[in-house]
C-alpha positions in Angstrom: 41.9 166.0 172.9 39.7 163.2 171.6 35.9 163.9 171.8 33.3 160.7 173.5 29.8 161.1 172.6 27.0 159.2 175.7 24.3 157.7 175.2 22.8 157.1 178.6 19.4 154.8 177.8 17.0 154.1 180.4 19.0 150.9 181.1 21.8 150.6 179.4 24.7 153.3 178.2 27.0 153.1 175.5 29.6 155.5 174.4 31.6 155.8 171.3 34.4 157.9 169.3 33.8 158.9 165.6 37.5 158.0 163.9 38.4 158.2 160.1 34.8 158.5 159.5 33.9 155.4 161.5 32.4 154.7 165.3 34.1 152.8 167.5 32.4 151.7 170.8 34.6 152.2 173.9 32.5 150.9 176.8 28.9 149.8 177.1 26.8 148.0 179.7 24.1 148.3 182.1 23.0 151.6 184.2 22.7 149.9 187.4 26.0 148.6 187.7 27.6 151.7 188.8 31.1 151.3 189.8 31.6 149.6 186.4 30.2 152.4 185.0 32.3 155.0 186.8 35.4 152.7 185.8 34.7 152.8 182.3 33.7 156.5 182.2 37.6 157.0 183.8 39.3 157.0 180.1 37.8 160.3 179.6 40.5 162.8 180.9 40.4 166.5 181.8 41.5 167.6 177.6 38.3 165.8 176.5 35.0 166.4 175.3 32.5 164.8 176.6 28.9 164.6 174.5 25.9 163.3 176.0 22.2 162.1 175.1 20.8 160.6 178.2 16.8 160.0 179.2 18.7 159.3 183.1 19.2 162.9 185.2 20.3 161.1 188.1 23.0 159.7 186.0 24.0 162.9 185.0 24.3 163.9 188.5 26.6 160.9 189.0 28.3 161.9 185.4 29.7 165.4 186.8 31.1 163.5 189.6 33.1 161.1 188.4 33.8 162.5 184.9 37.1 165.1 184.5 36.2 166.4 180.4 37.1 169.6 179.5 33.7 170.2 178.6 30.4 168.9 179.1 27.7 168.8 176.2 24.4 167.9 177.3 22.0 167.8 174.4 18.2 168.4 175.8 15.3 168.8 174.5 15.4 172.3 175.4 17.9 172.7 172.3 15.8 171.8 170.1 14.3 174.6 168.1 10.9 175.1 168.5 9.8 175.2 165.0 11.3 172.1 164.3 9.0 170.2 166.8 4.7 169.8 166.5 4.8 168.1 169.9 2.6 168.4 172.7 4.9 168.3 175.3 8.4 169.0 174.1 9.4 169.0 177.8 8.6 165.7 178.4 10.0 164.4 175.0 13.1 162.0 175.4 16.1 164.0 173.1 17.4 161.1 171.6 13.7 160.4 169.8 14.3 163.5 168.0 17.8 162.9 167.3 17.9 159.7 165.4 14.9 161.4 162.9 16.8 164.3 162.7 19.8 161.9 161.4 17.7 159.9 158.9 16.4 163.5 157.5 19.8 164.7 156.8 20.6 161.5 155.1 17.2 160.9 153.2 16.2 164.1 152.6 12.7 163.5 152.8 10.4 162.1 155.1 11.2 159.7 157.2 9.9 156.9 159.5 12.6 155.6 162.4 12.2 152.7 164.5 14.4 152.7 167.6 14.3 149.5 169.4 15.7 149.4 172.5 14.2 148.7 176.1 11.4 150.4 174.6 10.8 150.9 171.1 10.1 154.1 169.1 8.7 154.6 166.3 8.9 158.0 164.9 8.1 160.7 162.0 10.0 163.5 160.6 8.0 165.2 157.8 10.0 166.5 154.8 9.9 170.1 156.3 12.5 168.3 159.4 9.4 169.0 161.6 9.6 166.4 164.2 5.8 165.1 164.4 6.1 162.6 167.1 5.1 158.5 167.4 4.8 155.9 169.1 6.3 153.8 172.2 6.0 150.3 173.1 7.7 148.5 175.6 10.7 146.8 174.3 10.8 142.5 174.0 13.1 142.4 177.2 10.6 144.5 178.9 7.7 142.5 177.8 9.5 139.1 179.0 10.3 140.2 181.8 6.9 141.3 182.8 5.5 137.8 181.4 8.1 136.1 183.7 7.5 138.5 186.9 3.8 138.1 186.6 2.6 134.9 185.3 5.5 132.6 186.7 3.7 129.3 185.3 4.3 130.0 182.1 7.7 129.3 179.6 10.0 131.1 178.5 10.3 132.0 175.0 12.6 132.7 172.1 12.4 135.8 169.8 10.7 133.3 167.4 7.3 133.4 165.5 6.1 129.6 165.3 5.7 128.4 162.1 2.1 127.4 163.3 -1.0 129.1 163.3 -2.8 129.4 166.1 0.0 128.5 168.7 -0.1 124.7 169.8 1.5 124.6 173.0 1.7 127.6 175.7 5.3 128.6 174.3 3.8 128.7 171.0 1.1 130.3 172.0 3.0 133.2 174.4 5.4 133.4 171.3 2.8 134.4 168.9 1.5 137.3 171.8 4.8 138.5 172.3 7.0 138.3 169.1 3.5 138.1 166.6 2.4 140.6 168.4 5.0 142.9 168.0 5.6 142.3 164.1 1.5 143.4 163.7 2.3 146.5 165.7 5.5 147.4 163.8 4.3 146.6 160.6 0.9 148.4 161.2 2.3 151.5 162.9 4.6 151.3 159.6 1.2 151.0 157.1 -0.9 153.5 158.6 2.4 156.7 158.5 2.9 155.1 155.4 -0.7 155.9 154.0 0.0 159.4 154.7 3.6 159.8 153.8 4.0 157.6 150.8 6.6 158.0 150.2 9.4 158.2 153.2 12.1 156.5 153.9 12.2 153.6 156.7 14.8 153.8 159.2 15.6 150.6 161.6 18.2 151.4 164.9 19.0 150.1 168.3 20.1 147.3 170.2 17.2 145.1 169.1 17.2 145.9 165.8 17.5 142.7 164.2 14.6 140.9 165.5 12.8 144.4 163.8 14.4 143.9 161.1 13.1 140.1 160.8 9.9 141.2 161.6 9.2 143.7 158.8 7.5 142.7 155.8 9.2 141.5 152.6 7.4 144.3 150.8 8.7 147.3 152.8 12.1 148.8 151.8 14.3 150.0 155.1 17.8 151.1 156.1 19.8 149.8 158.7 21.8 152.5 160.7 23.8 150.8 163.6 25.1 154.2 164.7 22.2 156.8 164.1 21.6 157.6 167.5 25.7 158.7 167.8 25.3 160.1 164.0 22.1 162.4 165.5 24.3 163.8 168.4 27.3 165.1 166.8 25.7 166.7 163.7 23.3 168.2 165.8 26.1 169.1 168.5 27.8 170.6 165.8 24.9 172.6 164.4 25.4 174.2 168.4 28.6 175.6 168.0 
């Protein structure tokens, strides 16, 4: 029986195994191309276990369809205890957000700040008590490009690039220092102003764009890189459910 653990974004899914201590991916790609996804999701067989984080319900409808596991694990934020969460609307609150915190708590110990970027980006607290306390989201680079490229058509496209100039000198330059600029003030700001109340957690830096956040932070602020914290979050917590 070999176990898969989903992660089911808003646009994109990936799935891994945990080996010899190590994840291995085993498919990944885009949501909207289903019948690649229903191929890929055919190496799961009926001995399997199948673990999922998904923000997508009508791709678990498509899931249970397709899918022959064993067993189904849906972690929702209706498993998350309610004493671990000072959240407004739990309901509404997207599982794997509290999952990757809750991963950087068990490692850290301590407080901790997580930045998720992906089509959007997170950016998250977990106090010291493992009291999820909410965050932020921003639309993702991808998401912001796209918008920039659907709406105002005249202008360039860009790299994930700051100029080296200040103020922009040409409209590239210029929609470079909006998008990318702008996003390092955010990040680092967001970062600053948790950071003035919780002096002294621990920085966390996931998700597929993670290395243009990681570019963007400031020399000053220490961080760890965890490739794999979203599939650490969902089987110690998965486990902690048995």
């Amino acid at each position: 029986m070999e176990k898969f653990y989903l992660d089911i974004g808003n646009t994109f899914y990936k799935m891994a195994v945990f080996r010899s201590g190590k994840w291995s991916i085993i498919a990944d790609g885009r949501i909207n191309h289903s019948e690649e996804f229903k191929s890929k999701m055919g190496v799961i067989t009926s001995q399997d276990q199948l673990i999922i984080s998904s923000v997508r319900k009508d791709i678990l409808v498509l899931l249970k369809s397709v899918v022959l596991a064993q067993t189904f694990q849906i972690i929702g934020n209706h498993d998350i205890p309610s004493h671990r969460m000072d959240y407004k609307t739990p309901d509404t609150l997207g599982v794997d957000r509290f999952l990757v915190a809750n991963a950087a708590f068990q490692e850290s110990g301590k407080s901790v700040i997580v930045i998720d970027a992906g089509s959007a980006i997170t950016i998250d607290l977990m106090n010291e008590d493992g009291i999820y306390l909410g965050g932020v989201i921003m639309p993702g680079l991808r998401i912001q490009k796209q918008s920039v490229s659907d709406s105002l058509p005249e202008l360039p496209e860009i790299e994930s690039l700051i100029p080296q100039d200040w103020p922009g000198k040409s409209s590239k330059e210029c929609l470079e220092w909006g998008i990318n600029g702008g996003l390092q003030l955010a990040v680092n700001g967001f970062i600053k102003r948790y950071l003035s109340t919780y002096k002294n957690a621990d920085l966390y830096i996931t998700g597929g764009d993670s290395e243009i956040i990681k570019k963007a932070i400031h020399a000053d602020i220490e961080f760890r890189w965890r490739k794999f914290l979203l599939f650490d979050g969902m089987r110690l917590f998965s486990e902690s459910l048995q």
